[in-house]
LUMLO-355378 format. One record per residue: residue number from 1; z, x, y of N, C-alpha, C, O in turn; residue in one letter. Coordinates in steps of 0.001 Angstrom, whole numbers, plus 500000, padded with zeros to 6 digits. Example, Ala and Ser with C-alpha at 12.3 -4.5 7.8 and 13.67 -1.06 7.14 Angstrom:
2
num/n.w/n.u/n.v/ca.w/ca.u/ca.v/c.w/c.u/c.v/o.w/o.u/o.v/residuo
1/507800/513190/494310/507800/512300/495500/507800/513200/496700/508465/514236/496681/a;
2/507080/512850/497750/507140/513670/498940/507870/512900/500030/508039/513409/501138/s;
END
This chain:
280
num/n.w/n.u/n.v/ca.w/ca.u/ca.v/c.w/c.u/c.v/o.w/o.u/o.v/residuo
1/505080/523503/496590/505375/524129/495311/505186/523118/494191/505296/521909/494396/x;
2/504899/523639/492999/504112/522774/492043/505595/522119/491444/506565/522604/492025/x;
3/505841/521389/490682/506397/520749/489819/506692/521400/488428/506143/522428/488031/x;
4/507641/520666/487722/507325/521571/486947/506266/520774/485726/505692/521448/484871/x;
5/506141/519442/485798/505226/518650/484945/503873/518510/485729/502971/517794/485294/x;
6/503780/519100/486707/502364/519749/487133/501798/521098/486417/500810/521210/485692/x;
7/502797/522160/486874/502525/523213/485817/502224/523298/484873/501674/524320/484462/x;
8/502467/522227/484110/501848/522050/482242/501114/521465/482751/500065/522045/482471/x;
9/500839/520513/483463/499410/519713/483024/498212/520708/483858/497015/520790/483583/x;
10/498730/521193/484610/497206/522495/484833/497057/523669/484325/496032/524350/484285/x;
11/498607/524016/483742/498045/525042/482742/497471/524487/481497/496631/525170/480912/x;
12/497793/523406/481044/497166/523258/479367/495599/522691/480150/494586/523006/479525/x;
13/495436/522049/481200/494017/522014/481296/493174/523247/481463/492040/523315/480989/x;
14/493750/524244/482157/493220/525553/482412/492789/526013/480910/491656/526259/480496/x;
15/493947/526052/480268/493972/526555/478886/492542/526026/478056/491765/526796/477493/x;
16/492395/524557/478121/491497/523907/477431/490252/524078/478092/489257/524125/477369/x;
17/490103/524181/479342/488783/524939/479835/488820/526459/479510/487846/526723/478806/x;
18/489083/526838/479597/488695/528816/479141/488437/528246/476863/487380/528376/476245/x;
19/489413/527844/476435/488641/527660/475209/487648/526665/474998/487310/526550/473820/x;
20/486979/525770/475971/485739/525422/475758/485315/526418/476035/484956/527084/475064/x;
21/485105/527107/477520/484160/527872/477399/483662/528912/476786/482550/529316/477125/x;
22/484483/529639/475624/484589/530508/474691/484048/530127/473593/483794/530925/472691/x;
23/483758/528637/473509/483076/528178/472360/481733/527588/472864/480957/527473/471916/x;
24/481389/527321/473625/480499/527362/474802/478916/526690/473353/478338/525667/472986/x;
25/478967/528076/473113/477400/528129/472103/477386/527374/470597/476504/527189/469758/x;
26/478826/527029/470686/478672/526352/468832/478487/524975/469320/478534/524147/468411/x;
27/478294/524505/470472/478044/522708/470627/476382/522662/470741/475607/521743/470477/x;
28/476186/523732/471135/474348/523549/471216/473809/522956/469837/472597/522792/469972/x;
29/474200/522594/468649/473586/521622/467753/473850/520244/468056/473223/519477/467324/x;
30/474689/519617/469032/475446/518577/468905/474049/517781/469709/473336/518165/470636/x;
31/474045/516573/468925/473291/515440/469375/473179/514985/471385/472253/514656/472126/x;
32/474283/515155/471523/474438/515121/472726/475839/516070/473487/476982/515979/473041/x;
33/475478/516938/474661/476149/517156/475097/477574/517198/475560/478044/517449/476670/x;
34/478056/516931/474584/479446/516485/474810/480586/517699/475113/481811/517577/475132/x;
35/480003/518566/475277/480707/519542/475898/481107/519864/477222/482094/520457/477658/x;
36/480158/519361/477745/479857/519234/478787/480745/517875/479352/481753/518111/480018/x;
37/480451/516791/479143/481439/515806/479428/482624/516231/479450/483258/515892/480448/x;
38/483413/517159/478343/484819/517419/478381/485323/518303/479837/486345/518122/480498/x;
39/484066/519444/480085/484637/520444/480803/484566/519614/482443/485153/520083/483417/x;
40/483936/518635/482484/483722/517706/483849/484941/516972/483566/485499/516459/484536/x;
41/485392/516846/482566/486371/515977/482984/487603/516069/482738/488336/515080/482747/x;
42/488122/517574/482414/488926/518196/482644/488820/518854/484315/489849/519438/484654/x;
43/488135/518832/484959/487919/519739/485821/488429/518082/487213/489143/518041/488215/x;
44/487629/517097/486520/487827/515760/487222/489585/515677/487497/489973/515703/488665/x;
45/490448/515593/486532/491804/515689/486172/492561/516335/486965/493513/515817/487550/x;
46/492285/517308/487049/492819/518639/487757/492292/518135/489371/493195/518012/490198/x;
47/491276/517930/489695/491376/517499/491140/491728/516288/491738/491782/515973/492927/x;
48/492038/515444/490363/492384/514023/490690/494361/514357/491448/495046/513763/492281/x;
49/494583/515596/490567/495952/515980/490463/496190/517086/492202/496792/516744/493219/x;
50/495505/518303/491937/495233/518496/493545/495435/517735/495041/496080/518051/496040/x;
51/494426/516382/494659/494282/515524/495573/495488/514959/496175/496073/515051/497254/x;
52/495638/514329/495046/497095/513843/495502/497807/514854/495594/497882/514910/496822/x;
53/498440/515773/495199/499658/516569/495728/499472/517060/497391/500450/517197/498125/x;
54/497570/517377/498001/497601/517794/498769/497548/516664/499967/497362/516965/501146/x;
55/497702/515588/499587/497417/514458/501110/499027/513850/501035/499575/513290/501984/x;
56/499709/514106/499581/501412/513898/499692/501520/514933/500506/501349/514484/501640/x;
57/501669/515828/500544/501998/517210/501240/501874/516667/502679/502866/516484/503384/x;
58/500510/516398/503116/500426/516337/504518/501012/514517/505152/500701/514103/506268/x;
59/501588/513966/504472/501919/513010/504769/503497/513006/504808/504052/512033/505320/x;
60/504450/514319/504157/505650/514117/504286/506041/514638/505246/505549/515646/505752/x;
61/507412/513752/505815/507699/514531/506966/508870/515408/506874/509673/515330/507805/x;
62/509087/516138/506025/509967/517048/505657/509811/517119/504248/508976/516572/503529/x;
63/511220/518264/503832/511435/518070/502559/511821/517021/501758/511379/516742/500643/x;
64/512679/516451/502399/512976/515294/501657/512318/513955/501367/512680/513033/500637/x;
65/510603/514198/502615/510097/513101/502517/508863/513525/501068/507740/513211/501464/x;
66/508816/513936/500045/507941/514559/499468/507752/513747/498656/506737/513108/498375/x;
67/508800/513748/498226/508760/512745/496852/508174/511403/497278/507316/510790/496644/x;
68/508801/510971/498563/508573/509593/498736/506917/509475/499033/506255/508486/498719/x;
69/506349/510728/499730/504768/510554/499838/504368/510569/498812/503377/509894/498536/x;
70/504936/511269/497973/503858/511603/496633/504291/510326/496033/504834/511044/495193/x;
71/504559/509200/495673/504575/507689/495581/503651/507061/495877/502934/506379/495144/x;
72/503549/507333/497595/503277/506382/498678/501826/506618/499028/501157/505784/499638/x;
73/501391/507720/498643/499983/508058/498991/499635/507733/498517/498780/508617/498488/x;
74/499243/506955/497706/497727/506407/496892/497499/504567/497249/496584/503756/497106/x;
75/499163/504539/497868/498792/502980/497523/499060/502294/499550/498910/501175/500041/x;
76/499444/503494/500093/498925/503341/501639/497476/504015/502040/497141/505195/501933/x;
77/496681/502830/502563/495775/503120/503233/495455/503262/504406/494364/503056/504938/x;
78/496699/503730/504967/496595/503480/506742/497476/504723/506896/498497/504669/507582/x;
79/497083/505883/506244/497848/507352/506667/496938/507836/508499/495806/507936/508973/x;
80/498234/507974/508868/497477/508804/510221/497043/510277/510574/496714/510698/511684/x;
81/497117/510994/509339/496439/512070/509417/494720/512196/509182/494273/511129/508764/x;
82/494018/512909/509301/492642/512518/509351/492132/513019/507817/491248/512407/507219/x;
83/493031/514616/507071/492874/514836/505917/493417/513704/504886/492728/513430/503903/x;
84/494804/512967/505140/495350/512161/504284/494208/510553/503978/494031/509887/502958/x;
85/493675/510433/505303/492958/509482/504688/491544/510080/504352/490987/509242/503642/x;
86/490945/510860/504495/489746/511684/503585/490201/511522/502159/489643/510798/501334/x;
87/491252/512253/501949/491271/512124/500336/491690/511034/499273/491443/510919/498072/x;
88/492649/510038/500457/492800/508648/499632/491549/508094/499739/491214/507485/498723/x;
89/490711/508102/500669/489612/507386/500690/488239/507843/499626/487324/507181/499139/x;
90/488685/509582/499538/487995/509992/498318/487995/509654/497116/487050/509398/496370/x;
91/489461/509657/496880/489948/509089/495753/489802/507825/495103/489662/507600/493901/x;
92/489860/506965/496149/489600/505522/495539/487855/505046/495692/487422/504094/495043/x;
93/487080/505753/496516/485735/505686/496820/484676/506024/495813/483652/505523/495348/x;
94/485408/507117/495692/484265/508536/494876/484741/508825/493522/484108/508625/492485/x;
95/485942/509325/493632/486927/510048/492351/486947/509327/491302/486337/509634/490278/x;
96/487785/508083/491458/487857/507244/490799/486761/506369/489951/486970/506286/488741/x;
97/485487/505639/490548/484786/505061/490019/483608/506113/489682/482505/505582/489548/x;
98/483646/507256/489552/482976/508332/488730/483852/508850/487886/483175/508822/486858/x;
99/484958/509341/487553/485639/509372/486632/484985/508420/485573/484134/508815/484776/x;
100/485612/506688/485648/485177/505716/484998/483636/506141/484386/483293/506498/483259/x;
101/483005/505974/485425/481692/506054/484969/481253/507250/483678/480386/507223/482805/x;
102/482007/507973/483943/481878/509361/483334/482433/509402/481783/481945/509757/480710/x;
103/483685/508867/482201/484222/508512/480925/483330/507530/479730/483260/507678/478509/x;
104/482769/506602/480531/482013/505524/479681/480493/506721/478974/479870/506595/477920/x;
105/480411/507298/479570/478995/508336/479220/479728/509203/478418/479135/509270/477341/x;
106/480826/509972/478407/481804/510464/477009/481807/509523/476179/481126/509761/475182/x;
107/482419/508327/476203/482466/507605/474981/481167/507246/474560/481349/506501/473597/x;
108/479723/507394/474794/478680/506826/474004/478448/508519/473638/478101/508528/472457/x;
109/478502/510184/474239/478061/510564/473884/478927/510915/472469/478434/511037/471347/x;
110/480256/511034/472812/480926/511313/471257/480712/510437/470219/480652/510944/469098/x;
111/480581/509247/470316/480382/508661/469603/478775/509165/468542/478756/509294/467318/x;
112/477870/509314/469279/476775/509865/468830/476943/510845/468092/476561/510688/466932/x;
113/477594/512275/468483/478531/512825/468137/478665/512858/466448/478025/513338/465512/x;
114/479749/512143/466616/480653/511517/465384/479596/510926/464266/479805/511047/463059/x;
115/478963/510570/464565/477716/509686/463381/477177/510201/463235/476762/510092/462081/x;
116/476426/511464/464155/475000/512001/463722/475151/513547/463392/474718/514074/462368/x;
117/475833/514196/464419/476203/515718/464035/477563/515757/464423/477903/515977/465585/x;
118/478458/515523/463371/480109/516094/463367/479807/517764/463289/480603/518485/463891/x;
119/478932/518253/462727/479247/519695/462151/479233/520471/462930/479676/521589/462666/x;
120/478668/520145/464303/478278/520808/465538/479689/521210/466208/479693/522142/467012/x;
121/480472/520767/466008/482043/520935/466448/482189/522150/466240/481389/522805/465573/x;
122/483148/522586/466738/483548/524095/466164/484458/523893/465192/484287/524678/464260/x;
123/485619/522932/464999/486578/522733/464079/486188/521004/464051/485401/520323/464709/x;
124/487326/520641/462757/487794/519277/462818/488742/518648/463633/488850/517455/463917/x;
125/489697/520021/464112/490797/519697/465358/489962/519527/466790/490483/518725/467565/x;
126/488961/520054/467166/487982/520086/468251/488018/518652/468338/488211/517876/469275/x;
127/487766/518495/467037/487138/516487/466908/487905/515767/467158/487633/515096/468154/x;
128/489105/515496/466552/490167/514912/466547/490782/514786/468145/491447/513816/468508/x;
129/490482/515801/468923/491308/516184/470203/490251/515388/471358/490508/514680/472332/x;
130/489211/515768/470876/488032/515002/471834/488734/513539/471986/489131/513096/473064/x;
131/488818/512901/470816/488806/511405/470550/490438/511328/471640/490378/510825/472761/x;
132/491289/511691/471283/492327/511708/471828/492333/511972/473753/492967/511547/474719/x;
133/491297/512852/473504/491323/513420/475007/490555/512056/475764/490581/511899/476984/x;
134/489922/511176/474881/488719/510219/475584/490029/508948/475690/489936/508071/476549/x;
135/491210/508989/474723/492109/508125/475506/492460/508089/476470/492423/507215/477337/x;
136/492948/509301/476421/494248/509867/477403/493285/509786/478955/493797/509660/480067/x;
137/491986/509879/478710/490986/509108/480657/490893/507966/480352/490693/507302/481369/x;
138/490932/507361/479467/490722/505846/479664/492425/505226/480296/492537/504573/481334/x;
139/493589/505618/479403/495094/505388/479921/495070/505925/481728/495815/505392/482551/x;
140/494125/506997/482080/494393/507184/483189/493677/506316/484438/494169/505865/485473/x;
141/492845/506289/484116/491724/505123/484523/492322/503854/484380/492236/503285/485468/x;
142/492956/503062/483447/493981/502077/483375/495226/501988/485298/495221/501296/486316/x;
143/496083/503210/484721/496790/503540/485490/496303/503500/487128/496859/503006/488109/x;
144/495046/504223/486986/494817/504499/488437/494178/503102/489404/494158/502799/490597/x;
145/493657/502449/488006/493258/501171/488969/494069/499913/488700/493583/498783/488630/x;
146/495530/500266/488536/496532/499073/488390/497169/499612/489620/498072/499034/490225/x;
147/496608/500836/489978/497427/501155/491029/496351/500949/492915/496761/500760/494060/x;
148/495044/501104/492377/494302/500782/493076/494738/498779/493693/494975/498268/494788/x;
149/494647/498292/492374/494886/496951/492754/496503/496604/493705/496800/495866/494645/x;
150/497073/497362/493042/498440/497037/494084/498254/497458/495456/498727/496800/496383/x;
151/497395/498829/495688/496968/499070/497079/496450/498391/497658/496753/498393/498851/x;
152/495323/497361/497179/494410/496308/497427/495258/495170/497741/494861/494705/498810/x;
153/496146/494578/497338/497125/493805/497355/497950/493810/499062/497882/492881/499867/x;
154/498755/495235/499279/499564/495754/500327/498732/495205/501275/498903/494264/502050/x;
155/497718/496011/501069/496395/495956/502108/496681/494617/502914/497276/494364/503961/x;
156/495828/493691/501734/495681/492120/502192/496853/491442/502846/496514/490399/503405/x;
157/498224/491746/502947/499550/491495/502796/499453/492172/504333/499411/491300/505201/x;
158/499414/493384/504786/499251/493968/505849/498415/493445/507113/498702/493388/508308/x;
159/496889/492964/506151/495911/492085/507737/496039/490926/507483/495323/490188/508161/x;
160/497020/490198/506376/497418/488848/506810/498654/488262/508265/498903/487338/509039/x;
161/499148/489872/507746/500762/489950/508836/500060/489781/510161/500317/488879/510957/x;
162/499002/490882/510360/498911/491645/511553/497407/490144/512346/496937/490179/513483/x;
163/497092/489154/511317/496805/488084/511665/497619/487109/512371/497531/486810/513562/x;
164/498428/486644/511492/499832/486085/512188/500569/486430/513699/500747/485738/514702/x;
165/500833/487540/513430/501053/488810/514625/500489/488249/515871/501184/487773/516768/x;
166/498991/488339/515891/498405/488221/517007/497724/487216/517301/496748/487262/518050/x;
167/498345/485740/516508/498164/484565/517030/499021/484398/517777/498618/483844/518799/x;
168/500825/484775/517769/501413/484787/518913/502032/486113/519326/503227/486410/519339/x;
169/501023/486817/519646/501374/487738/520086/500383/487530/522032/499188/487784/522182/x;
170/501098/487159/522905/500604/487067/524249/501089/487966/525695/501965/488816/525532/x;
171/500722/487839/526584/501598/488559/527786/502899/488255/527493/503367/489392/527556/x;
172/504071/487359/527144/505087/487500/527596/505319/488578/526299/505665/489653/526790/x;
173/505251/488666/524841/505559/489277/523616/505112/491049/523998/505772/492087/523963/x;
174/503861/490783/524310/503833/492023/524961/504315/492907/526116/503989/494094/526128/x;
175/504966/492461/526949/505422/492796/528010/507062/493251/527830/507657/494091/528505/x;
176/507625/492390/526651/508584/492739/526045/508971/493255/525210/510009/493915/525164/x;
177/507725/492931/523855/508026/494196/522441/506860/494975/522737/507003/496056/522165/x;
178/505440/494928/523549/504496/496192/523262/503462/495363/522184/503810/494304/521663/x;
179/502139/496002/521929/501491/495330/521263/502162/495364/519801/502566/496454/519397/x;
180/502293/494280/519028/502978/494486/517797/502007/493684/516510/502320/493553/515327/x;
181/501019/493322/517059/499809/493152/516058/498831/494165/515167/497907/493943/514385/x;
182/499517/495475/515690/499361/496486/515053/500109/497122/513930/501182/497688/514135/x;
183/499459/497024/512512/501093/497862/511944/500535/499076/511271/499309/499191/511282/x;
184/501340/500109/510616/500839/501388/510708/500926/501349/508840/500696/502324/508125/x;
185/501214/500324/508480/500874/500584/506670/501940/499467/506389/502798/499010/507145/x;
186/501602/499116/504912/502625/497700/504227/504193/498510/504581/505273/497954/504781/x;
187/503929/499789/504576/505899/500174/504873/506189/498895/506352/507247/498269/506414/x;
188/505643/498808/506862/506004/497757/508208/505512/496263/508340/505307/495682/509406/x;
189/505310/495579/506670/505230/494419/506520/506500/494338/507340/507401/495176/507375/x;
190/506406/492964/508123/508030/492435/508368/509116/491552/507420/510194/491071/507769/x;
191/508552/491515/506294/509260/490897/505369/508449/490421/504334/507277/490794/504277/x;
192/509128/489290/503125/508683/489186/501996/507502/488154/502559/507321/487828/503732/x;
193/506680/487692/501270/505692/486994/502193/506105/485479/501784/506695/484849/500906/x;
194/505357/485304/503085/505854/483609/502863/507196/483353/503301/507545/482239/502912/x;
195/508343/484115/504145/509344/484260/504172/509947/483727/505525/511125/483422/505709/x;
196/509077/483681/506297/509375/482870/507944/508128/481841/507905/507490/481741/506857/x;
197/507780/481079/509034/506884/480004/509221/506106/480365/509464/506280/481511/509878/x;
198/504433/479849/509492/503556/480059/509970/503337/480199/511188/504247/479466/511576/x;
199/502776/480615/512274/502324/480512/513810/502479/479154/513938/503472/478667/514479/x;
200/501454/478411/513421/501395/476722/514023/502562/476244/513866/502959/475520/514779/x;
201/503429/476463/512758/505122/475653/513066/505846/476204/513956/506693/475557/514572/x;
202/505575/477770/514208/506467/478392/515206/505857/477579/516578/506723/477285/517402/x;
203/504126/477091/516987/503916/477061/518445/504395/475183/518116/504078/474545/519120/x;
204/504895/474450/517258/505608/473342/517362/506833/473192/517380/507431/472156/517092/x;
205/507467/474587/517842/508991/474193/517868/508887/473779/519174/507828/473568/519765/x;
206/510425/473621/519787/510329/473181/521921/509882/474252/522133/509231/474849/521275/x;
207/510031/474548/522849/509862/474969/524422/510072/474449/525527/509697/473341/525912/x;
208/510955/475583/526331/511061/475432/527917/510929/475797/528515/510678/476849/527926/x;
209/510753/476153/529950/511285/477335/530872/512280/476965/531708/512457/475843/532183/x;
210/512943/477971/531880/514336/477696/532595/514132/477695/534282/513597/478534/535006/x;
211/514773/476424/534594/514320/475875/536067/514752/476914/537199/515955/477136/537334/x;
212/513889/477518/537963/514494/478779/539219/515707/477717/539802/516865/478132/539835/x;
213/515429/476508/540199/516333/475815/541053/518161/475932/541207/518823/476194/542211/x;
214/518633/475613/539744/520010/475810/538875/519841/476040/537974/518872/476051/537214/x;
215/521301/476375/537931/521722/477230/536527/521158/476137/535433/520710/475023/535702/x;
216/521301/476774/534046/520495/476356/533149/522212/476230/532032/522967/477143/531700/x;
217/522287/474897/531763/523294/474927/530663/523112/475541/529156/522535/474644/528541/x;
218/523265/476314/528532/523239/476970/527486/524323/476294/525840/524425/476613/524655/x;
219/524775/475492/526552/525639/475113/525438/526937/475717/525523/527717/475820/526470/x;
220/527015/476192/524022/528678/476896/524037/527883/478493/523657/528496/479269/522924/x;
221/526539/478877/524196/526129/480253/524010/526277/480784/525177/526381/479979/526102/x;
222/526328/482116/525481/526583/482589/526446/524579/482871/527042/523576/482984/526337/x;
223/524713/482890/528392/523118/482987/529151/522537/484648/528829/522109/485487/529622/x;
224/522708/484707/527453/521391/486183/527604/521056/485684/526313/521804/484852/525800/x;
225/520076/486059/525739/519061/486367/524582/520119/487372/523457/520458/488552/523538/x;
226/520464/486182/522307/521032/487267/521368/520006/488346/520654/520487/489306/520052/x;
227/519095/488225/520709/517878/488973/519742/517532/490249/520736/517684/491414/520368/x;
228/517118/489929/521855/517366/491253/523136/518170/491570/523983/517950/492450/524816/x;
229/519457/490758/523887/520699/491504/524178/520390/491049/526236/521245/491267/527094/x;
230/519231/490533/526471/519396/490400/528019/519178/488935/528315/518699/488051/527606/x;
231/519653/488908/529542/520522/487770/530104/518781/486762/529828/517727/487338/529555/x;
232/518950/484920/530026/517966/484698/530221/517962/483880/531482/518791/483030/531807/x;
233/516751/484325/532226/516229/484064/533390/515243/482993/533999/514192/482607/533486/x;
234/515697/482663/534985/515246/481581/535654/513630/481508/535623/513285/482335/536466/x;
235/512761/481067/535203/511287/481243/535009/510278/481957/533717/509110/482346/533742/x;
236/511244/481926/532679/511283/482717/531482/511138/481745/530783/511680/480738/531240/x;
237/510618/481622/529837/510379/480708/527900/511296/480706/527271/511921/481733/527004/x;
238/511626/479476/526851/512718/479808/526010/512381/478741/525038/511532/477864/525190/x;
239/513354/478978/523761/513108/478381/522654/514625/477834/521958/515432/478681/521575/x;
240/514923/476391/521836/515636/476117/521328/515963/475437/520048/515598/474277/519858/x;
241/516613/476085/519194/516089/476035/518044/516313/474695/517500/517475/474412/517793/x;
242/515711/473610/516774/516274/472219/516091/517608/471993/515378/517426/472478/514261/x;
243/518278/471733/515409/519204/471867/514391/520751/472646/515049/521841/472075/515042/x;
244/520586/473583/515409/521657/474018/516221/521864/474017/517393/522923/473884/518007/x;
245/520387/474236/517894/520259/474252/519628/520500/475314/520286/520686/475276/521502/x;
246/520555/477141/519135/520754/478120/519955/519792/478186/520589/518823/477525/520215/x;
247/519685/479066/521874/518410/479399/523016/517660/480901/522562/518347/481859/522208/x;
248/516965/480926/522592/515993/482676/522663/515053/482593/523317/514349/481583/523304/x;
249/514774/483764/524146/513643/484172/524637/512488/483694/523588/512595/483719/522362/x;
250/511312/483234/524374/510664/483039/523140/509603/483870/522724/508855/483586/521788/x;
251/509525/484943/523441/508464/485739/522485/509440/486707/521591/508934/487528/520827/x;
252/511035/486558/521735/511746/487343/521298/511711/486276/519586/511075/486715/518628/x;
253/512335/485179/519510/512605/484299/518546/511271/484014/517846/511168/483682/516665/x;
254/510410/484157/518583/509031/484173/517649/508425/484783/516811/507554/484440/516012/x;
255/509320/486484/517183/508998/487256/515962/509760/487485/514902/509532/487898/513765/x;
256/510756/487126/515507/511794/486499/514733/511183/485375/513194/511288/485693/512010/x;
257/510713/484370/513623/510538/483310/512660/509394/483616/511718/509200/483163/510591/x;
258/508759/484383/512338/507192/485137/511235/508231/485578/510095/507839/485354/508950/x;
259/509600/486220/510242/510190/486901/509044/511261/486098/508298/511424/486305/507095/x;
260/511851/485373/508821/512553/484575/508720/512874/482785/509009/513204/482399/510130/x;
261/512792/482277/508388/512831/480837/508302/514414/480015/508936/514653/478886/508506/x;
262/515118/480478/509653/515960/480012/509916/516502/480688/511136/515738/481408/511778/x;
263/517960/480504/511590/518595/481013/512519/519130/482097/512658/519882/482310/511708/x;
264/519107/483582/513993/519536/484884/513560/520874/484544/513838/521659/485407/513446/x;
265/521353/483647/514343/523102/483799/514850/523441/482701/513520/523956/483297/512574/x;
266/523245/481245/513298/523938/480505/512762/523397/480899/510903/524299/480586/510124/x;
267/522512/481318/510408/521572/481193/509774/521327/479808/509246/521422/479641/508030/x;
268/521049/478892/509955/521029/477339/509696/518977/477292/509074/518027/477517/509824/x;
269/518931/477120/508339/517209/476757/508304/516547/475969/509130/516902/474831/509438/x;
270/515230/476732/509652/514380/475655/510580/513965/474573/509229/513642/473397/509395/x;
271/514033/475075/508248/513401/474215/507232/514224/473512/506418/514820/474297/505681/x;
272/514504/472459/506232/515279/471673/505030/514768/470892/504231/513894/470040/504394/x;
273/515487/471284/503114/514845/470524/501526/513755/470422/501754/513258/469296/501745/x;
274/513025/471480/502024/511602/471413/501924/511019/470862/503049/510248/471770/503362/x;
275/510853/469910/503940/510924/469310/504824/511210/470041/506613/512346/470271/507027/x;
276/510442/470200/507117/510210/470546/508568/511232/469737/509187/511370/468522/509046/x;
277/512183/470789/510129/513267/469761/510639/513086/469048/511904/512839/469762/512876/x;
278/513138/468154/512035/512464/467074/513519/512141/467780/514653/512979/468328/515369/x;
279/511189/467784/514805/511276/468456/516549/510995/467576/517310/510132/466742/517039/x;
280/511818/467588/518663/511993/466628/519924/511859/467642/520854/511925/467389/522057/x;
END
C-alpha cells in the first residue's frame, strides 16, 4: 500500500504528465524539444519511485520489516531474491546513470529554450516550473548517488570482512562455526572497522594443543571454551591469550579477535598504548 507522500508524488506527476500532454502542440515552435525531455523524465521519477517500493516489498519479511527494507534496499547489494537484485542492479546500472545523462540533455535543451524561443512555452509559469523541475533531478541525482556511494562503501567494508574471514577461516573454524567467509550483506559486517586485529596478529598470538597424555592445567578457568560453552579437549587448539592467560578454542577466539581487540571474559586489550602486547 502506497504511502501517503508517495500518493502526492505520483499523483502530481500523473497530473503534470496529462497537462503536458494536453499542451502537447504549443512546444512544436520550441528550438529544441524540450517537451519531450520533461515527459521522460517525469515518467523516469515515477519508476525510479516504483522500483524501489517494489524490491522493498519483496525484501521485507513482514509487516514490520517494510520500512526497514525500504531504507535498506538501495544501499544492500547482496538481496537474495532474484527480482530484488534485478532492480537494485537496474537501478544503480541503468536508471540512474541515464537519468543523469538525461538530465544533462534537459539542461542544454532548456537552456536553448530560454535564449532563443521563450514564446514557444505555453505560459511563463510552464517556464518558470521547467527551470525548477530541472533542479528538483539534479537534487535527486545528488541524493541518489550520495547514496550510491555509501552502497559502494558497505560493499568494500563487506569483501574486506569476508577477506579477513577466510584467511582464518580452516577445517577446525569450519567444522565448528560452518563456512563463515560468507556474509549475506554489510547488515553482517562483524563490527566497526578496524575494531579487532588483523589475521597476521591473530596467527601471532600462542598456540597450543592440549596434550591427549594429562590433564591440561587451565589456570583459575574452568576446562571448557567460554565462547562455545564446551569443554576443551585433549588434541584440540587452543589459544591463550597474552596478558591474562584465558584459554579458547582457537578457531572459536579467532573470530572473536577479527571484532574485537581484546578479551571476551576479562576485557583486558590484546593491544596496549598502541603497542602489540609481548607474545611468548
Amino acid at each position: 500500500m502506497l504511502s501517503r507522500n508517495d500518493s502526492i508524488l505520483l499523483a502530481s506527476l500523473v497530473y503534470s504528465c496529462v497537462d503536458l500532454l494536453c499542451e502537447w502542440h504549443t512546444f512544436s515552435t520550441c528550438c529544441r524539444p524540450v517537451h519531450h525531455w520533461l515527459l521522460v523524465s517525469y515518467v523516469c521519477v515515477i519508476g525510479f519511485r516504483v522500483t524501489h517500493l517494489l524490491g522493498a516489498r519483496a525484501t521485507a519479511s513482514g509487516s514490520e520489516g517494510v520500512a526497514t527494507a525500504e531504507r535498506d534496499f538501495l544501499l544492500a547489494l547482496r538481496h537474495k531474491g532474484v527480482l530484488p537484485r534485478l532492480l537494485v542492479s537496474f537501478t544503480w546500472g541503468i536508471a540512474l546513470p541515464f537519468f543523469a545523462l538525461w538530465t544533462l540533455l534537459g539542461t542544454f535543451w532548456l537552456w536553448r529554450v530560454v535564449h532563443e524561443t521563450p514564446q514557444c512555452m505555453p505560459s511563463a509559469t510552464q517556464l518558470w516550473f521547467s527551470g525548477f523541475w530541472l533542479a528538483l533531478c539534479y537534487l535527486w541525482i545528488i541524493l541518489h548517488g550520495a547514496l550510491g556511494a555509501v552502497a559502494w562503501v558497505l560493499e568494500r567494508r563487506v569483501r574486506r570482512a569476508e577477506a579477513d574471514l577466510r584467511e582464518i577461516e580452516d577445517e577446525d573454524v569450519v567444522s565448528r562455526w560452518g563456512h563463515v567467509s560468507s556474509l549475506t550483506g554489510y547488515q553482517a559486517l562483524p563490527g566497526p572497522v578496524d575494531a579487532g586485529l588483523a589475521p597476521s596478529e591473530i596467527r601471532a598470538l600462542p598456540c597450543e594443543i592440549i596434550p591427549a597424555e594429562r590433564e591440561v592445567e587451565l589456570g583459575k578457568d574452568a576446562p571448557e571454551c567460554p565462547i562455545c560453552i564446551c569443554e576443551l579437549q585433549p588434541g584440540e587448539q587452543i589459544r591463550r591469550l597474552p596478558g591474562c592467560s584465558h584459554s579458547f578454542h582457537r578457531s572459536c577466539i579467532d573470530l572473536w579477535l577479527l571484532r574485537h581487540a581484546d578479551c571476551p571474559l576479562c576485557k583486558r586489550p590484546i593491544c596496549n598504548g598502541g603497542e602489540k602486547a609481548k607474545i611468548v
